[in-house]
C-alpha positions in Angstrom: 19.5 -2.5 -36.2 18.4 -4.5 -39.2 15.9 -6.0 -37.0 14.2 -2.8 -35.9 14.3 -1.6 -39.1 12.7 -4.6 -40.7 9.9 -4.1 -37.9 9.3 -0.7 -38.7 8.9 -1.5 -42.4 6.4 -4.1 -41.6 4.7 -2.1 -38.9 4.0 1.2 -41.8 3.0 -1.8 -44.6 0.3 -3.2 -42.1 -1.1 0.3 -41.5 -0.9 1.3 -45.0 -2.6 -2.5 -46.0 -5.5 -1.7 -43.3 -6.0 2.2 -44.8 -6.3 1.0 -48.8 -8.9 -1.5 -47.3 -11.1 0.7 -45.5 -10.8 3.4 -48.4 -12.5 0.1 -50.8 -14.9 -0.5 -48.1 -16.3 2.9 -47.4 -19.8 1.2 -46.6 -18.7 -2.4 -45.2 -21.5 -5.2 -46.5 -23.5 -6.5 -43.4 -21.9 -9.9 -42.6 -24.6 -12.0 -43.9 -22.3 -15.1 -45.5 -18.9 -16.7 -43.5 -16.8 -15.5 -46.1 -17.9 -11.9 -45.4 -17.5 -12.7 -41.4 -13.8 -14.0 -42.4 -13.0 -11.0 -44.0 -14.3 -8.6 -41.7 -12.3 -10.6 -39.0 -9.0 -11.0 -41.6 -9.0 -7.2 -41.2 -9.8 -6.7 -37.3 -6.8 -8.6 -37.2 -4.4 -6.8 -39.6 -5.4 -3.8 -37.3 -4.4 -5.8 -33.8 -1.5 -7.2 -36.0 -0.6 -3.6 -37.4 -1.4 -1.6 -33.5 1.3 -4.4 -32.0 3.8 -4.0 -34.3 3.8 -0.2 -33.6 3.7 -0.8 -30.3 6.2 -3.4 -30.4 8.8 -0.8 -32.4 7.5 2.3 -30.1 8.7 0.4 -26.6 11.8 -0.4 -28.5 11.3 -4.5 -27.9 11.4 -3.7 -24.2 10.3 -7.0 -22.1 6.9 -4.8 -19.8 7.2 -6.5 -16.1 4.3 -6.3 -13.9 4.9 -4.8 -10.6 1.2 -5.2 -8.9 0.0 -2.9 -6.0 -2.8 -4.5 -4.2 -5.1 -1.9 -1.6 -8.8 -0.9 -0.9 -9.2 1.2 -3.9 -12.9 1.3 -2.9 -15.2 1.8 0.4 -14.4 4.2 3.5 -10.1 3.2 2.9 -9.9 4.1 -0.7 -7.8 7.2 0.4 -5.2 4.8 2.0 -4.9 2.4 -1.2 -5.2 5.3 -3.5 -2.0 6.7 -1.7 -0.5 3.1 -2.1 -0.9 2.7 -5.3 0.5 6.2 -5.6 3.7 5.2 -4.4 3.7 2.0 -6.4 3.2 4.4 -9.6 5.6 6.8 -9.1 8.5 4.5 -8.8 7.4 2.7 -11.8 7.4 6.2 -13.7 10.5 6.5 -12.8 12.0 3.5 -13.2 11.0 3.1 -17.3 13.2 7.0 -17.4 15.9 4.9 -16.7 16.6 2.5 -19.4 17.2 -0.3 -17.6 18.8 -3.8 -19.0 17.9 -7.3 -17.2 18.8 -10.3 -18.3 20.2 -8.9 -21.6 16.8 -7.3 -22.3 15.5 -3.6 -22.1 12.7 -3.6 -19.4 9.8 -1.2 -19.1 7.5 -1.6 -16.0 3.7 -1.8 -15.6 2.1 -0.8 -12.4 -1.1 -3.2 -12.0 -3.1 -1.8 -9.5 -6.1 -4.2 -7.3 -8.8 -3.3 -5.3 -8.8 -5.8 -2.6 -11.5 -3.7 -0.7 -10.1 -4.1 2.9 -11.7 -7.7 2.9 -9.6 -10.5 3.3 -11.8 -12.7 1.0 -11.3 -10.6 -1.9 -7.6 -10.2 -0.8 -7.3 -13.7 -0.9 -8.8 -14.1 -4.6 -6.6 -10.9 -5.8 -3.7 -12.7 -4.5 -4.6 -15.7 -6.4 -5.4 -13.6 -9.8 -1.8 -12.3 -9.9 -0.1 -15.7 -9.0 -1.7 -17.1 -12.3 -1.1 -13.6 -14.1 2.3 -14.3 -13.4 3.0 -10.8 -12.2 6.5 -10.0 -11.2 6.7 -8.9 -7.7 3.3 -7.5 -5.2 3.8 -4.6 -3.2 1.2 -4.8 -0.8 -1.3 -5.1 0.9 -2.4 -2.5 3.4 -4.5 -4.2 5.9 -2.9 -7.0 7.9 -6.1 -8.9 7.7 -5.6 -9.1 3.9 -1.8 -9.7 4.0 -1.7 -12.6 6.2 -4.2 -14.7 4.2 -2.7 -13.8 1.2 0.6 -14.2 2.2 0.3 -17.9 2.0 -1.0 -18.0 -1.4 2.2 -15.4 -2.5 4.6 -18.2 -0.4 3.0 -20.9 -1.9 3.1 -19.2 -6.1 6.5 -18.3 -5.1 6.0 -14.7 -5.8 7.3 -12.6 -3.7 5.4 -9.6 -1.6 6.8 -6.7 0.3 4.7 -4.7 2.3 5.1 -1.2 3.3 2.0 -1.0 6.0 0.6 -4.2 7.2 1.6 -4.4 10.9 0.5 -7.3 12.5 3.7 -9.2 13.9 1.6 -12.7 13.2 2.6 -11.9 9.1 6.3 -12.8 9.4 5.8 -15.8 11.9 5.3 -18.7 9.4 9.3 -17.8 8.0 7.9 -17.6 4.4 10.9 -17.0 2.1 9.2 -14.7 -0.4 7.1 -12.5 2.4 8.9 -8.8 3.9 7.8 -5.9 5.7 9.6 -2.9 5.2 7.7 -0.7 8.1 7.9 -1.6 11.8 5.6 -4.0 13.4 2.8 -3.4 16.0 5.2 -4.8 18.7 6.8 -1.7 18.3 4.2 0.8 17.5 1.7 -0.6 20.5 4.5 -0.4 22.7 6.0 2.9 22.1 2.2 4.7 22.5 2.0 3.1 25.6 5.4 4.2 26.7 3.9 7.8 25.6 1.2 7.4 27.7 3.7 6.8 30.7 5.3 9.8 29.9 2.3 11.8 30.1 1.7 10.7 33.0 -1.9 9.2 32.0 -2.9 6.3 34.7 -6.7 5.3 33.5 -7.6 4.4 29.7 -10.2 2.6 28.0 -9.0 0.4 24.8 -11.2 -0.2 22.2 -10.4 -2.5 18.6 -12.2 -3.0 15.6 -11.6 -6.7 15.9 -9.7 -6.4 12.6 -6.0 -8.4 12.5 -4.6 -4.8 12.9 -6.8 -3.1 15.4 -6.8 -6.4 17.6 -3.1 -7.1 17.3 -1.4 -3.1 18.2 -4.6 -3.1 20.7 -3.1 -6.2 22.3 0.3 -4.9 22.4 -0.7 -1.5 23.9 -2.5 -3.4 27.0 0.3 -6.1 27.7 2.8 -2.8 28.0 0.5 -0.2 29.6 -0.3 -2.7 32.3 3.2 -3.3 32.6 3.8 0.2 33.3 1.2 1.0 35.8 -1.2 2.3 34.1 -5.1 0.6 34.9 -6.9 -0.6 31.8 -10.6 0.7 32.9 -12.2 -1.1 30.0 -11.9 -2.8 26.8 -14.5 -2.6 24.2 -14.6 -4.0 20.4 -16.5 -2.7 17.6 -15.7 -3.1 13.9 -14.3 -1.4 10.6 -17.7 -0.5 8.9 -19.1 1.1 12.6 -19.5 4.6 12.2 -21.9 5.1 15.7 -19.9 4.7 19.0 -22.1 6.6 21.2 -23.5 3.9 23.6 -19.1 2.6 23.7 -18.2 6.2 24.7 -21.1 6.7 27.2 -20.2 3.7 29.4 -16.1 4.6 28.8 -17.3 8.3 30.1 -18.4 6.7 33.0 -15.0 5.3 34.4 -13.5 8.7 33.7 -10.3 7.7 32.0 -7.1 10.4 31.0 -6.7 8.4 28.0 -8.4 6.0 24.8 -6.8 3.7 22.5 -8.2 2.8 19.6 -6.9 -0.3 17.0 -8.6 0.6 13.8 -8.7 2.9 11.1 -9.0 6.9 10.2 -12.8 5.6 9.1 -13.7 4.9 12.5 -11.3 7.0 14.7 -12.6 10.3 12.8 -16.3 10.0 13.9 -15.6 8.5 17.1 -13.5 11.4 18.1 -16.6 13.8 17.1 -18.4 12.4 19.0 -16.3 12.1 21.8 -16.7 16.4 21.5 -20.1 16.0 21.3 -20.4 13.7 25.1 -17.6 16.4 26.5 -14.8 14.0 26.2 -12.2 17.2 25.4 -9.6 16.4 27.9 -9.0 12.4 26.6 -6.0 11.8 25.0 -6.7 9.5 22.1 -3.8 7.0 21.0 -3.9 5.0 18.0 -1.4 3.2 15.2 -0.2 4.1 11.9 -3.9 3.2 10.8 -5.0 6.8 12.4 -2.1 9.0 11.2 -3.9 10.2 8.1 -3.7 14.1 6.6 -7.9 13.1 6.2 -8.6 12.4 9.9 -9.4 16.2 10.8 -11.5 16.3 8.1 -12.8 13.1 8.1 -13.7 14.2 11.8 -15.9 17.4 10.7 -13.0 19.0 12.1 -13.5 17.7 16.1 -11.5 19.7 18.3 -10.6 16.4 19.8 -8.6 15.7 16.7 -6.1 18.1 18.8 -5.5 15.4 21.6 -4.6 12.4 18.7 -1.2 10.8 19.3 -0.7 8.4 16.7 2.5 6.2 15.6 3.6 5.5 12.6 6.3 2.5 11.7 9.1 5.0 10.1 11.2 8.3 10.6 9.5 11.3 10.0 9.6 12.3 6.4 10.6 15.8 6.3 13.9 14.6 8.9 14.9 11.6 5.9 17.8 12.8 4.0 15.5 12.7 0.9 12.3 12.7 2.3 11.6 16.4 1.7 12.5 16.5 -2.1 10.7 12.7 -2.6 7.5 14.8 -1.2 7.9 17.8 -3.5 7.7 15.0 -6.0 5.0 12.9 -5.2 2.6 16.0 -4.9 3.6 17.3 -7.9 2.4 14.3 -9.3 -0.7 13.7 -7.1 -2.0 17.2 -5.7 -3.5 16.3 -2.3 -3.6 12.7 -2.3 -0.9 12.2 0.3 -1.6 10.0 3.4 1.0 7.4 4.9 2.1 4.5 3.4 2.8 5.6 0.2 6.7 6.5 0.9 7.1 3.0 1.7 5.3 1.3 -1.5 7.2 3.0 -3.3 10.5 2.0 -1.2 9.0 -1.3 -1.4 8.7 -1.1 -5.3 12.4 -0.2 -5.2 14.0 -2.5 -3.5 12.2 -5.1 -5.7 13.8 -3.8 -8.8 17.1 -3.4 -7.1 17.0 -7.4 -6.2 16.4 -8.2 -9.9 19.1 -5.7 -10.9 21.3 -7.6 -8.4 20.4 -11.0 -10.1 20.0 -9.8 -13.0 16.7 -11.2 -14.0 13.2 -10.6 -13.5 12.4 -13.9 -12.8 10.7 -14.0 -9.0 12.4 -17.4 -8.0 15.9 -16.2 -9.4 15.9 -12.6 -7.8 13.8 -13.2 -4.5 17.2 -14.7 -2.8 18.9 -11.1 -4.0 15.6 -9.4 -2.1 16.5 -11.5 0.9 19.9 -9.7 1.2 18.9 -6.0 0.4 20.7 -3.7 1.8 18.9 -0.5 -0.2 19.1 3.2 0.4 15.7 4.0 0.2 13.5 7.3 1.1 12.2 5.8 4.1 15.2 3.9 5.2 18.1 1.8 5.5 16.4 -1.3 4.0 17.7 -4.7 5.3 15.7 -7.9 6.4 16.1 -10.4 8.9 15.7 -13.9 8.1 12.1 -14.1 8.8 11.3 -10.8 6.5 11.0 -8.6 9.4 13.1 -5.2 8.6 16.3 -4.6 10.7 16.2 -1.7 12.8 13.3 -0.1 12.1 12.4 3.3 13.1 9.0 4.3 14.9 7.3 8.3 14.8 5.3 9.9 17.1 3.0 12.6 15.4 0.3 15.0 17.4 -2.0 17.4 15.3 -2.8 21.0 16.0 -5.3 23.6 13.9 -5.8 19.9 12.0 -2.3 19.9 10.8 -0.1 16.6 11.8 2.9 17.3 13.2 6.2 15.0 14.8 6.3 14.6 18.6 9.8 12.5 18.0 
């Protein structure tokens, strides 16, 4: 108590000092000598000096930990990473209600949010900026062609990363100890569209990637199993994730008439491919894709394409409204961002959780002391039941199927 209050005491005396200076300085000389330039900087730093020590008595001495969200807050998938980050926020928000104690210290939490831009260069380099900014804990990053390169640099920092939507299986292989996924994989997702498209009875489709790590990878997987169940693969074709003109793909697909598309890729692509799919006649296709499709912005990002109607996409997670506390997590998170929702962000901020919850466990906020508490979650989150395998892979997890009608997504199972 003495402490705080000596703090306080010197916190008002600074301010007061800095005030009774500029009232004797109402026109500051121009800095024409050093000894003027020394004095003009003696008082720039009374008023740092002064602003910290308010600060510093405001938060209480509370030790700020970074929790980083890394995304593409810019280009055509800014609306995924602005969801991300979303998710990353909200937790934080409502983790510093909470007054938590680590280590013997009171901790208040500071979301650091990074554009990585969808480009596994700048990923890399992000990565590398919060290893030396000795960050806490990354939850990130969206794309699996980001995660996988930066992975290495998180493994090799010893800071750990949990992800909440990159899917590519290829992420966990090496075994690094401080890399986990919290979403399931493309093994899963690729396999249980193609299972769909059994179902339904489909027996011709045409698979087309954006030659991404993600759009390649669940593109892959969907093949290996729809061969396996009968079903003829009448061509493949690759593009990539800036394309926005398929015409002259769709033309020569039209022309082997399959029941049924695949796409690995993004909303960014998917949207104008399926107008134009309306525009060649292509309104009886069934159009599958992963969790990188199952956007609220596809319809609109379409120009609102009938086609959108015929999109069955997966998504690496139970539904939301069917979670125990998915419904009043939602209510939530649009109270606090008004039609920003899109797919991952109910895992980043699962993913932010079950961080915290590992340094709660080991009571300290120190990524090589609490990561071996992270490898042994076993968290209640929104999403799920979150424990890891040895590798960082989730146990268990759960795959939807969602459809959309009048542009509104909605759960197949």
């Amino acid at each position: 108590m003495q402490l705080n209050l000596r703090m306080t005491a010197t916190a008002s005396a600074a301010l007061v000092a800095v005030f009774l200076a500029g009232c004797n300085n109402a026109t500051p000389p121009a800095k024409t000598v050093d000894a003027a330039g020394s004095a003009a900087d003696a008082t720039a730093s009374a008023v740092a000096g002064a602003a910290s020590a308010v600060a510093a008595a405001a938060t209480g001495d509370a030790q700020v930990v970074k929790l980083a969200s890394v995304a593409p807050m810019s280009g055509s998938q800014a609306h995924y990473g602005k969801d991300n980050a979303n998710g990353v926020q909200m937790a934080v928000d409502e983790l510093n209600t909470q007054g938590l104690v680590i280590g013997g210290k009171k901790i208040r939490f500071e979301a650091v949010l990074e554009d990585d831009a969808a480009d596994p260069k700048q990923g890399a380099a992000v990565a590398q900026k919060l290893c030396d900014a000795k960050v806490s804990g990354v939850v990130g990053h969206l794309n699996s062609g980001t995660t996988i390169p930066a992975s290495k640099i998180y493994n090799d920092c010893n800071l750990p990363m949990v992800t909440g939507a990159a899917t590519n299986p290829a992420l966990t292989k090496p075994g690094y100890k401080m890399i986990f996924r919290i979403i399931a994989n493309d093994n899963a997702l690729g396999a249980d569209l193609a299972n769909e498209a059994k179902t339904l009875g489909l027996k011709r489709v045409a698979v087309i990637d954006d030659r991404t790590a993600y759009g390649q990878g669940i593109a892959e997987v969907f093949t290996d199993v729809a061969k396996k169940n009968g079903i003829e693969i009448v061509s493949q074709q690759f593009t990539n994730d800036k394309a926005v003109d398929f015409m002259s793909i769709l033309t020569e697909i039209k022309g082997k008439k399959p029941d049924g598309i695949f796409f690995g890729g993004m909303d960014a692509q998917a949207a104008p491919m399926l107008r134009q799919m309306e525009t060649l006649g292509m309104t009886d296709v069934k159009y599958f894709g992963g969790d990188g499709i199952c956007t609220t912005e596809i319809y609109k990002l379409s120009s609102e394409a009938q086609t959108v109607s015929n999109v069955i996409c997966a998504v690496g997670g139970g539904a939301l409204e069917k979670m125990p506390k998915g419904p009043d997590w939602k209510a939530r998170y649009d109270k606090a961002f008004p039609g920003q929702f899109q797919v991952y962000s109910p895992y980043t901020y699962d993913a932010t959780m079950v961080i915290v919850d590992a340094m709660k466990r080991a009571d300290s906020v120190d990524p090589a002391v609490y990561v071996t508490k992270l490898a042994e979650a076993d968290y209640d989150g929104v999403t799920a039941k979150i424990a890891f395998e040895p590798n960082g892979e989730m146990k268990n997890p759960a795959t939807t199927l969602s459809g959309y009608k009048d542009g509104q997504k909605f759960t197949i199972r």
